[in-house]
Each structure stands twice: as C-alpha cells, then as structure tokens.
Kinemage of the C-alpha trace (Angstrom):
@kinemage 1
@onewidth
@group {chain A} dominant
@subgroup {mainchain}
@vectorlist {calphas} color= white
{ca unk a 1} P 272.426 -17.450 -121.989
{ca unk a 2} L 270.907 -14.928 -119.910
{ca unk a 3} L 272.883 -12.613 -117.249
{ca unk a 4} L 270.793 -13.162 -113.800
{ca unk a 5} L 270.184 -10.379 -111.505
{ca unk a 6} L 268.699 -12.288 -107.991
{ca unk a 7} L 267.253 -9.723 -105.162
{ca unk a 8} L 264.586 -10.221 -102.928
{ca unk a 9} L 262.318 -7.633 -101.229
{ca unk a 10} L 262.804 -8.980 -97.803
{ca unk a 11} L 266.340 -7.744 -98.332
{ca unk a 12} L 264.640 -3.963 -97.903
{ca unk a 13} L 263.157 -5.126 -94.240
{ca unk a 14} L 266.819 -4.975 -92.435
{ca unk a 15} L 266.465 -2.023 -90.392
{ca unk a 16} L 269.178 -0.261 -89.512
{ca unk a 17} L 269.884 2.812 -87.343
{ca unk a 18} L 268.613 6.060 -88.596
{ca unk a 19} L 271.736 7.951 -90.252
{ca unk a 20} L 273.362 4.486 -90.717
{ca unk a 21} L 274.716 4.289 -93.897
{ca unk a 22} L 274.001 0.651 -95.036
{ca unk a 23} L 269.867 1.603 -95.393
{ca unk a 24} L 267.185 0.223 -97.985
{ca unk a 25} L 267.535 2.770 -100.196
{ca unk a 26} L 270.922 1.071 -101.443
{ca unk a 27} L 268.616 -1.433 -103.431
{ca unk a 28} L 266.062 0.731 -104.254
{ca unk a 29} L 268.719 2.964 -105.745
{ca unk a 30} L 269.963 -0.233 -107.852
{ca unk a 31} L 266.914 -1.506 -108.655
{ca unk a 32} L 265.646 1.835 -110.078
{ca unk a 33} L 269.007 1.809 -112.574
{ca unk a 34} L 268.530 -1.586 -113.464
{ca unk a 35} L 264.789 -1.132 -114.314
{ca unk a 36} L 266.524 1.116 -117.463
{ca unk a 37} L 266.071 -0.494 -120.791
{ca unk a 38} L 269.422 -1.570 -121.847
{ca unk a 39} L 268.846 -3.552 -118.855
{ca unk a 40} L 265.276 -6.046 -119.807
{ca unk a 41} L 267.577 -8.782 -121.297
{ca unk a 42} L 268.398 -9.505 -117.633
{ca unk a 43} L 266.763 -13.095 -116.363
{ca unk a 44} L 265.229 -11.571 -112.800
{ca unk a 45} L 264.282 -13.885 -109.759
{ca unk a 46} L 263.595 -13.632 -106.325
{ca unk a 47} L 266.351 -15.204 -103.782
{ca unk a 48} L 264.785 -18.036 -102.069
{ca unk a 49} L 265.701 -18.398 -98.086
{ca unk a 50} L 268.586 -20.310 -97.473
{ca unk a 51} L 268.418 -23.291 -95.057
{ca unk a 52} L 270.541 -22.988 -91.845
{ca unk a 53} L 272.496 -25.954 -92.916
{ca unk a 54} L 273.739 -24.374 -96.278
{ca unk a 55} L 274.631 -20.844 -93.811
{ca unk a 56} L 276.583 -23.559 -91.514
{ca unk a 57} L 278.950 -24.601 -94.912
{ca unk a 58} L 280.591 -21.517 -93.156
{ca unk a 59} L 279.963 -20.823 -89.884
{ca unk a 60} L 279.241 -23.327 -86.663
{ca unk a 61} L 275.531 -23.904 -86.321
{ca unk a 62} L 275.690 -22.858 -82.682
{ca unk a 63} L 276.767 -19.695 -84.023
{ca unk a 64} L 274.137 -19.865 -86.789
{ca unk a 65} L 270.945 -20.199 -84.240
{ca unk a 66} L 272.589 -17.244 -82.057
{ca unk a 67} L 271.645 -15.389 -84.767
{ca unk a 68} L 268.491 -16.433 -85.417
{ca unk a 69} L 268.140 -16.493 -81.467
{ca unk a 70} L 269.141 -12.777 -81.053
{ca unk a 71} L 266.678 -11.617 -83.593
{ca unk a 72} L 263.852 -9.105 -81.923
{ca unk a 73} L 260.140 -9.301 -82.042
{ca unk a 74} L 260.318 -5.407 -82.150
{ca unk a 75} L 262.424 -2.683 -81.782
{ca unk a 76} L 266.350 -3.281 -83.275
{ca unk a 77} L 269.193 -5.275 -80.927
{ca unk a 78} L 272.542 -4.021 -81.457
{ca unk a 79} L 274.938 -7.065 -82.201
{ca unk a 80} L 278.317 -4.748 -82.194
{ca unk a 81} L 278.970 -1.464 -82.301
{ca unk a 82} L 278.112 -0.823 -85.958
{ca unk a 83} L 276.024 -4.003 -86.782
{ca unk a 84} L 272.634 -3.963 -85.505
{ca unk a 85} L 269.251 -6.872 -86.181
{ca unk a 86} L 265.440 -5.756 -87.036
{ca unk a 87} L 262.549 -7.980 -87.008
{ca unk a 88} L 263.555 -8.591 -90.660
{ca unk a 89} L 266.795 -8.625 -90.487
{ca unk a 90} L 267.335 -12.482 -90.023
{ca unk a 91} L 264.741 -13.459 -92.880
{ca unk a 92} L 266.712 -10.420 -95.330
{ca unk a 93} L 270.221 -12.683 -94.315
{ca unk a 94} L 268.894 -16.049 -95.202
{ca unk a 95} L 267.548 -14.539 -98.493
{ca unk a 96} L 271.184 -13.207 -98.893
{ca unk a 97} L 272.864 -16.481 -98.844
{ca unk a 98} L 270.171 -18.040 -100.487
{ca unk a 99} L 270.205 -15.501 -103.233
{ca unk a 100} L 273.845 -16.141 -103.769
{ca unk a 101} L 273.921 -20.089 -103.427
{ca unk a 102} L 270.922 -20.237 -106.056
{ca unk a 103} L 272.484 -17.830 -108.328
{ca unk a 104} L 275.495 -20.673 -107.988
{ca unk a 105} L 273.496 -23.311 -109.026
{ca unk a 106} L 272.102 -21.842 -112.194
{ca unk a 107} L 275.355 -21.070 -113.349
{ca unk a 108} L 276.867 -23.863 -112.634
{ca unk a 109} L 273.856 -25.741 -114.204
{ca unk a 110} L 274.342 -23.545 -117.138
{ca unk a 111} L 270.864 -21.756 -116.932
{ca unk a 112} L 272.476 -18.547 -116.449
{ca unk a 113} L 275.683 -16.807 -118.376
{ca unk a 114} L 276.469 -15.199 -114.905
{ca unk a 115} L 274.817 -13.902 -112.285
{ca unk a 116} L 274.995 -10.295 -109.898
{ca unk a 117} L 273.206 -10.713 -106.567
{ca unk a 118} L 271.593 -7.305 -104.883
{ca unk a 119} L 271.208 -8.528 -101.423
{ca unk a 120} L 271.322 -7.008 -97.907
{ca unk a 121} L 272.681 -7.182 -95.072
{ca unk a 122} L 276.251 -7.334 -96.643
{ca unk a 123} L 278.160 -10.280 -95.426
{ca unk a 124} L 282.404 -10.034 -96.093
{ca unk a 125} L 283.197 -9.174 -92.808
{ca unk a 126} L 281.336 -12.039 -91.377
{ca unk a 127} L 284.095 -14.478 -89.788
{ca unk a 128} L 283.884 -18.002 -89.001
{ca unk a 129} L 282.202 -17.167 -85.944
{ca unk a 130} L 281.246 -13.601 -85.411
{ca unk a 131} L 279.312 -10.751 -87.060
{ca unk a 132} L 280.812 -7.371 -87.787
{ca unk a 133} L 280.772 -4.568 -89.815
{ca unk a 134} L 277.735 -4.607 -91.123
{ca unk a 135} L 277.674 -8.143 -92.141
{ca unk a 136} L 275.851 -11.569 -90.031
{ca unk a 137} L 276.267 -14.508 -93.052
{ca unk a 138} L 279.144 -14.629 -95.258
{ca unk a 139} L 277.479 -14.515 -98.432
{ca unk a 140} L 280.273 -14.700 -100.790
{ca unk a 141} L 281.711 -17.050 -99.093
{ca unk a 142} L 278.736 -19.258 -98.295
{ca unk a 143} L 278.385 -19.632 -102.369
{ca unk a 144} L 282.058 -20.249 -102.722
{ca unk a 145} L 281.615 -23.589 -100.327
{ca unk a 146} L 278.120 -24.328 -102.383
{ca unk a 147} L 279.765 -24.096 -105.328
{ca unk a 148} L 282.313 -26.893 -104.001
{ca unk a 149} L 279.931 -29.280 -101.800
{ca unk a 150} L 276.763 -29.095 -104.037
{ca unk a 151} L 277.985 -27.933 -107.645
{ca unk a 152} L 281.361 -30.266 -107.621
{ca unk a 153} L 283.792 -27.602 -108.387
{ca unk a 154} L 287.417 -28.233 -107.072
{ca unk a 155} L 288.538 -24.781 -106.892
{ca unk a 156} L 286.684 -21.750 -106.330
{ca unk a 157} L 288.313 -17.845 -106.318
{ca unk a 158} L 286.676 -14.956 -104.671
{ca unk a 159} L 287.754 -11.492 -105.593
{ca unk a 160} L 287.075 -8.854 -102.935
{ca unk a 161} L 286.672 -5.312 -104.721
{ca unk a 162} L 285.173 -3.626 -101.857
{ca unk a 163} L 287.137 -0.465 -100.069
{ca unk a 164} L 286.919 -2.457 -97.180
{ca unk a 165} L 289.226 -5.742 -96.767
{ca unk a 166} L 287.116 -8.837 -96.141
{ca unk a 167} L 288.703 -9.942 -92.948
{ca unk a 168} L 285.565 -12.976 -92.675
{ca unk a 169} L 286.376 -14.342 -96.216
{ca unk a 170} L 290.098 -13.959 -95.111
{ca unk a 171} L 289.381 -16.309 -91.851
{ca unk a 172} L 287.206 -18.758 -93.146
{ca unk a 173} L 289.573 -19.777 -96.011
{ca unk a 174} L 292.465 -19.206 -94.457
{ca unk a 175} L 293.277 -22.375 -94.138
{ca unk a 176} L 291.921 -23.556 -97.366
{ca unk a 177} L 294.527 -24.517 -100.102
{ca unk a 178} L 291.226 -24.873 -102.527
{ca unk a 179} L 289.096 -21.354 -102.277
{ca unk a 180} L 291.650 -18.156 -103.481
{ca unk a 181} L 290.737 -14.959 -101.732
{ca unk a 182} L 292.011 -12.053 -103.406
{ca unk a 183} L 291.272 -8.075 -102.432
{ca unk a 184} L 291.829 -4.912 -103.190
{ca unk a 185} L 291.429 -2.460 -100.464
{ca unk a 186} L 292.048 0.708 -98.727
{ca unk a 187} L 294.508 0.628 -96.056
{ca unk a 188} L 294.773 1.935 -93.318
{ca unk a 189} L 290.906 1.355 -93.043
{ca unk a 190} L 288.257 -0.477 -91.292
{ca unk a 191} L 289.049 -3.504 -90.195
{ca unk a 192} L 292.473 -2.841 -90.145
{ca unk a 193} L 293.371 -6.434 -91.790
{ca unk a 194} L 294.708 -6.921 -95.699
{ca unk a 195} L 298.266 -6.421 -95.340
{ca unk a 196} L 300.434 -8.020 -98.382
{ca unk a 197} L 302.077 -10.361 -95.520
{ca unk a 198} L 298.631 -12.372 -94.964
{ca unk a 199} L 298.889 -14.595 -97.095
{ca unk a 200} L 297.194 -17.496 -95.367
{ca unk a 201} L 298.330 -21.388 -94.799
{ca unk a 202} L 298.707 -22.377 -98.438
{ca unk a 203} L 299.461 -19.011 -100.136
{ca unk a 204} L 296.155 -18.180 -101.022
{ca unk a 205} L 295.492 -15.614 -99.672
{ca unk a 206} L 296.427 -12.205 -102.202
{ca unk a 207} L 295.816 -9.156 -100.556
{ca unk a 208} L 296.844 -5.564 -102.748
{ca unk a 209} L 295.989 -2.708 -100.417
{ca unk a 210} L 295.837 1.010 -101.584
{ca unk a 211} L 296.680 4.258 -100.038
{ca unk a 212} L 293.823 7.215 -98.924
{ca unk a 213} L 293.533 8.904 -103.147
{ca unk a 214} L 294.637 6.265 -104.800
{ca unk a 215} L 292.325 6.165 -108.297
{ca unk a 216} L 291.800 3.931 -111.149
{ca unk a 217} L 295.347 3.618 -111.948
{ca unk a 218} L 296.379 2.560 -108.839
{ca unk a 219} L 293.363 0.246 -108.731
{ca unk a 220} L 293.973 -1.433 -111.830
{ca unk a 221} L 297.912 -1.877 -111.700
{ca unk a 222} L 296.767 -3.665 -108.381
{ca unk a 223} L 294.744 -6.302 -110.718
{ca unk a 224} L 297.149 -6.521 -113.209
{ca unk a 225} L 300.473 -6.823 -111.004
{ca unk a 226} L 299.024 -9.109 -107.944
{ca unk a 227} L 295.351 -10.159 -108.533
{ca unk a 228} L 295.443 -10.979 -112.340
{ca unk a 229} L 298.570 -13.344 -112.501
{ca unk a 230} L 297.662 -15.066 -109.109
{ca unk a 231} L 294.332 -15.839 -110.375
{ca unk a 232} L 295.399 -17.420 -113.662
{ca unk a 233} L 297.552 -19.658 -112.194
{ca unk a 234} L 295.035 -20.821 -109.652
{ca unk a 235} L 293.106 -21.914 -112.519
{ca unk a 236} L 289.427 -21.275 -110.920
{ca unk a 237} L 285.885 -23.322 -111.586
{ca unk a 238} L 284.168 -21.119 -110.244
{ca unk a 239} L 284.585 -17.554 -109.623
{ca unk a 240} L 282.798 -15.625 -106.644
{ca unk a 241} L 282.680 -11.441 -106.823
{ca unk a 242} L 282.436 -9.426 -103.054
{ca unk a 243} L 281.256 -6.582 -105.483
{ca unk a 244} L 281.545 -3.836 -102.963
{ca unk a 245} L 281.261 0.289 -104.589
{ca unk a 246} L 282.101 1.937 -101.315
{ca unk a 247} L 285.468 2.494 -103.515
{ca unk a 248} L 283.863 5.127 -105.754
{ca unk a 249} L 285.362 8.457 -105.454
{ca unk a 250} L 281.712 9.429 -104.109
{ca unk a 251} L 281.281 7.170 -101.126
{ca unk a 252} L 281.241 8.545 -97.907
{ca unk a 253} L 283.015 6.217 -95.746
{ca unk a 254} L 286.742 5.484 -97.704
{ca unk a 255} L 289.250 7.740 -99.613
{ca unk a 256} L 289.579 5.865 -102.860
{ca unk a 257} L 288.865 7.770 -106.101
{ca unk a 258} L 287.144 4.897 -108.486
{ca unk a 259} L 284.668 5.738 -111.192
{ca unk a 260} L 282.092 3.420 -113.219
{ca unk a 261} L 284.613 2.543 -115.357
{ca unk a 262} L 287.095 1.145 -113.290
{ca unk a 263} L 284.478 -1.406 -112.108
{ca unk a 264} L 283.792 -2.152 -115.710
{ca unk a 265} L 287.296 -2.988 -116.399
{ca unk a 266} L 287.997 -5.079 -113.036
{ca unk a 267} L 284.647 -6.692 -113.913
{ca unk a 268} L 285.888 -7.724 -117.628
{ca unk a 269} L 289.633 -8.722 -116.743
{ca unk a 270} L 287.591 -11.315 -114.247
{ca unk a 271} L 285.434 -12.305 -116.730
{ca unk a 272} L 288.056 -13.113 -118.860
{ca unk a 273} L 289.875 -15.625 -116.354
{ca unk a 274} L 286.515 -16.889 -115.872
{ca unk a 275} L 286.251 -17.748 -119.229
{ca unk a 276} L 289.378 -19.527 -119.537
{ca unk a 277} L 289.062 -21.982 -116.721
{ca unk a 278} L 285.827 -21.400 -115.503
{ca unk a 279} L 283.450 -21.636 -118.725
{ca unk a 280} L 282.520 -18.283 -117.815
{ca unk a 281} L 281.036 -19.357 -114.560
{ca unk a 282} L 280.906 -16.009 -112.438
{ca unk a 283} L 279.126 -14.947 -109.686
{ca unk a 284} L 278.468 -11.464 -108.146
{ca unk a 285} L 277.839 -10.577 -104.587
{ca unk a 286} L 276.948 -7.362 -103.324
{ca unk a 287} L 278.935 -5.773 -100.392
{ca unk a 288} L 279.914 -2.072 -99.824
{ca unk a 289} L 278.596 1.392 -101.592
{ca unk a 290} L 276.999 4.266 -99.875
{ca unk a 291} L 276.294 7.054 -101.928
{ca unk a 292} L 273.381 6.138 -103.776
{ca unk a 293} L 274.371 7.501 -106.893
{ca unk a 294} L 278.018 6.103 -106.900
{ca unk a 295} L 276.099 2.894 -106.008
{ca unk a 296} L 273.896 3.303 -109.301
{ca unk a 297} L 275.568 4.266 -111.729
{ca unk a 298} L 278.783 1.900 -110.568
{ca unk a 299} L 276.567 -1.268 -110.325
{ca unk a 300} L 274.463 -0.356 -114.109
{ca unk a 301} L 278.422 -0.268 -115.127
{ca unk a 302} L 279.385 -3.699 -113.283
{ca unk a 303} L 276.268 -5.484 -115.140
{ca unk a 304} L 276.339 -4.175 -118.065
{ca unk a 305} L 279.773 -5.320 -118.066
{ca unk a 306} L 278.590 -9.019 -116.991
{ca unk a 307} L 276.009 -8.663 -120.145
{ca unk a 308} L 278.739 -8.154 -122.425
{ca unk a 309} L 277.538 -5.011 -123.140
C-alpha cells in the first residue's frame, strides 16, 4: 500500500501578518521537496472540507461558529496576539481537519500504508475552547476522536514532536483514559505548559521536555526513556503524529539543535509501535517549522521515512 501525502491549496489562502512566521511559503517549500522523484510513489489527494460537526468531536459548536463568525470579508481580524483570520483562513482550517480525518479513514480502511498531512493553519495549541498560537482547529486531535467515533478504534496515541508543547491536545484529552498524548518539547518555551508533573486524570498524559541546545541525543534518549516504553504499553490502534520541525537546529523561533535525521529516527521508532499494535496504522499532522529549508529537507526525511525508504 501506498504512503498518502493529503494537502489542499486553500491551505495557502490563510493570510497571516507580513513578517509572521507561519506564511504560505511553508507548503510551497514542502511541496517543492516532495515533487522530487524518490517521492512519485506517494498516493496524492486534495483534503476535502471538514463538516462543523466532525471540528465539534473537539471543541463546543458555539465555539466552532465563533470561528466561522469572526472570519472577515476583507482585511485580517486578529483573534490573539499572535493568531490572526483572512478571508481564507476559515475554509484553509476546515480543509485542515478534513485533510487529517480523511487521511484517518483511508488508513484505517486500509487504502493507504500511512498517511502525512501538509495543512495550514497549524492546530496543537488549539484547546477545548480557545485558539492560540497559531492554531483555530485541533487537527491532530480532531483525527484522534475520528479515528475513535467513526473508524472504531479503542485507543488512539498522539505523539507531539513539535518544539512547542501542545497545551490544546494536552486539555482536550486530559481527561481521557483512552487517547495517550505524549511530547517532546522545549522548555522553558511558548506556552509555558509540558512539565513532567502533567500527567493528566488517568496517567496519560507523557510529557519529556528539553533544555535551550539540547540535540539529537537528548531528543532521542527522551523517546527511548519516557515516550517509547509508555507507548508500548498503551498498546495504540491508531497512532496520530503533531509532526512539528520548528525543532530543527535552523528554526528561528526555539533553541533545539535537531537535524533530518533525528526526525527520521523518531519517525521509524513510531512506526515500529505502530506496527505492533496498530497494523501500521499512522497518521501525520503538520504543526511547527519555520525556516523553509529546515522545513524541507526535515519533512522529505519524515516521509521518506513513512515510505520505508
């Protein structure tokens, strides 16, 4: 089976601020180093629109229509201080969950080996009720629930990669004794949540924070000490990737010192739990990554790793 790569050019119509660092180019940037050869075995669709009743598996429809109600007609609306709406931003958000929730349901239907979703605007640090950095719809999160509600799986795991902790994944399944959340993450950092002690209602929460210069050792000793082991026990059906890059020793906004490779590995030691109580059933969501070329190169590493390659 095929490795599917789901994007949608609506995605490129969130506008953002000019010098903001979560722009278009981001998926131009990974479409233009997945257009590379070693790269035409990939099954490519367009993300449909989600329906606002799939986005509400995760957050309130009142919440879900304030959304939709605050997007403009023209001009851009700021809805905090670093998360702002375009005329195409609310379309570009549906087509993120519904990139993410299809690329569920061809996995889990067996149509697809695995899937990586290039979608904007990001959505990890999307809460239950309230947008921030970045992020309006909790996409990862949104197909974890899909998975559960639509696809029957019992227990989903997503595995937070990004340099920034996913405090909305956190919240909505904090509660949850069925969804595992695990991250890796620089702290101290934007949002300021992630510490080892949050560990939510049921234990399922596994956070592994790293320190400003911490590299691929660090990183992967992380995995292999608190992510790995936690992960295996949990026993997944379905596996759900917040496959953020802003880690890369490139990026801009963190301190972390990751390279291609280290994505590669994380991506293959989840793969591999995936395969033993998932049936390989993985699916990848991106997040984070601002320097274009980090971004690039790091995601041609992350599916080429999903390929098998």
């Amino acid at each position: 089976m095929p490795t599917l790569y789901i994007t949608h050019a609506a995605c490129l119509d969130h506008r953002t601020p000019s010098g903001h660092p979560e722009r278009p180019e981001r998926l131009r940037a990974i479409d233009g180093a997945l257009a590379a050869d070693s790269f035409r075995p990939l099954l490519r669709l367009e993300a449909p629109a989600a329906s606002l009743d799939t986005i509400a598996l995760c957050h309130p429809m009142d919440y879900v229509t304030a959304v939709q109600d605050a997007s403009p007609q023209q001009g851009m609306v700021q809805i905090d201080a670093d998360t702002s709406m375009s005329p195409g931003s609310f379309e570009a958000a549906l087509r993120g969950a519904g990139g993410a929730t299809h690329a569920v349901d061809l996995v889990m239907a067996g149509k697809a080996a695995n899937a990586f979703v290039a979608i904007r605007p990001p959505g990890h640090h999307a809460e239950t009720a309230r947008p921030m950095g970045f992020c309006l719809f909790n996409n990862a999160a949104i197909a974890a629930r899909h998975a559960q509600r639509q696809n029957g799986a019992e227990r989903a795991a997503v595995i937070d990669f990004d340099v920034h902790h996913g405090n909305g994944s956190q919240d909505i399944f904090w509660a949850d004794s069925s969804v595992m959340y695990c991250s890796t993450h620089q702290m101290p950092l934007y949002p300021g949540t992630g510490a080892v002690s949050e560990c939510g209602e049921h234990n399922t929460i596994v956070n592994a924070p790293l320190r400003a210069g911490d590299g691929g050792s660090q990183f992967r000793d992380a995995f292999e000490t608190r992510i790995l082991p936690r992960l295996r026990d949990f026993k997944p059906d379905i596996m759900i990737i917040s496959a953020g890059f802003d880690a890369h020793t490139r990026d801009p906004l963190a301190n972390l010192n990751l390279v291609e490779a280290d994505f590669a590995w994380a991506t293959q030691q989840l793969m591999a739990i995936a395969d033993q109580s998932a049936q390989g059933r993985l699916v990848s969501v991106l997040e984070g990554g601002y320097d274009l070329e980090g971004l690039a190169g790091s995601v041609a590493a992350h599916v080429t790793a999903l390929m098998r390659g």
